[in-house]
C-alpha positions in Angstrom: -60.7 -37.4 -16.3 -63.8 -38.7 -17.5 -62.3 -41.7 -18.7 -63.2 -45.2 -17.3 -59.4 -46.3 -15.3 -57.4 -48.8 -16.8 -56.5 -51.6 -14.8 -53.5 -52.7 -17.6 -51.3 -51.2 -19.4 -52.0 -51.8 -22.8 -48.5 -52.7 -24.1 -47.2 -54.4 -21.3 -50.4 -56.0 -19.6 -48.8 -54.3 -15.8 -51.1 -52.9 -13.2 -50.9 -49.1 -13.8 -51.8 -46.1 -11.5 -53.5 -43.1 -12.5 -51.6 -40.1 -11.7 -53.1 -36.6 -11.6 -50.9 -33.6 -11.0 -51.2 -29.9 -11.5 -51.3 -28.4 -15.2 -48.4 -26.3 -16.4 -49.9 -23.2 -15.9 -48.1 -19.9 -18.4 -49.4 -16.8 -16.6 -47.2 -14.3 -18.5 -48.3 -15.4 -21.9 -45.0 -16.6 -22.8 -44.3 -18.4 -25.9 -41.5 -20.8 -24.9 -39.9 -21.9 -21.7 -36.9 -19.8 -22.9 -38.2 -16.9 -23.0 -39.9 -17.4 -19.7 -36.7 -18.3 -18.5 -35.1 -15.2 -19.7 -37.3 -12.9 -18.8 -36.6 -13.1 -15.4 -32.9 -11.9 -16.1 -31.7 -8.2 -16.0 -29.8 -7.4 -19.2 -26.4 -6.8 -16.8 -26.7 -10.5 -15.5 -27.3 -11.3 -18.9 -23.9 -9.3 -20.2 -22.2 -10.8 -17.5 -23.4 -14.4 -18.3 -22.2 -13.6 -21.4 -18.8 -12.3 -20.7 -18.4 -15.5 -18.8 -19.2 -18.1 -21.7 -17.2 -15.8 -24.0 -13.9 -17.2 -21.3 -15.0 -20.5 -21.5 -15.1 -20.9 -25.3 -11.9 -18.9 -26.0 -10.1 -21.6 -23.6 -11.9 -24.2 -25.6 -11.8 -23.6 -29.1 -9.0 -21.1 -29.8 -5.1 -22.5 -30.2 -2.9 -20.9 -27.7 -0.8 -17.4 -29.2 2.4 -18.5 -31.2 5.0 -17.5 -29.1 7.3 -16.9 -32.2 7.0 -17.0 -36.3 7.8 -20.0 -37.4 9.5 -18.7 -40.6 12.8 -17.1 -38.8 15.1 -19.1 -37.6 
């Protein structure tokens, strides 16, 4: 803040702006966006959240049921 403004921008030589916008305030002590994120999030939401990737990645990654054995004919 301090700082004398830069007319140029070092690498470039452009005309540059100075910007100032609010900080990123952590009011609940958090210790990563993640957490802060989850915290908000009732463990039943969370189950159900859950429940609904588990769908997803069972349609994705598992090879449909064998409908017979291949070893009688």
């Amino acid at each position: 803040m301090s700082d004398p403004p830069l007319a140029a921008c070092p690498r470039c030589t452009e005309p540059v702006n100075r910007i100032i916008s609010a900080p990123n305030l952590n009011r609940y002590n958090f210790s990563s966006p993640t957490e802060a994120k989850y915290a908000k999030v009732t463990p039943r939401e969370e189950i159900a959240k859950e429940r609904e990737l588990q769908k997803g990645y069972e349609r994705i990654w598992l090879p449909p049921p064998v409908k017979h054995n291949p070893w009688e004919e």
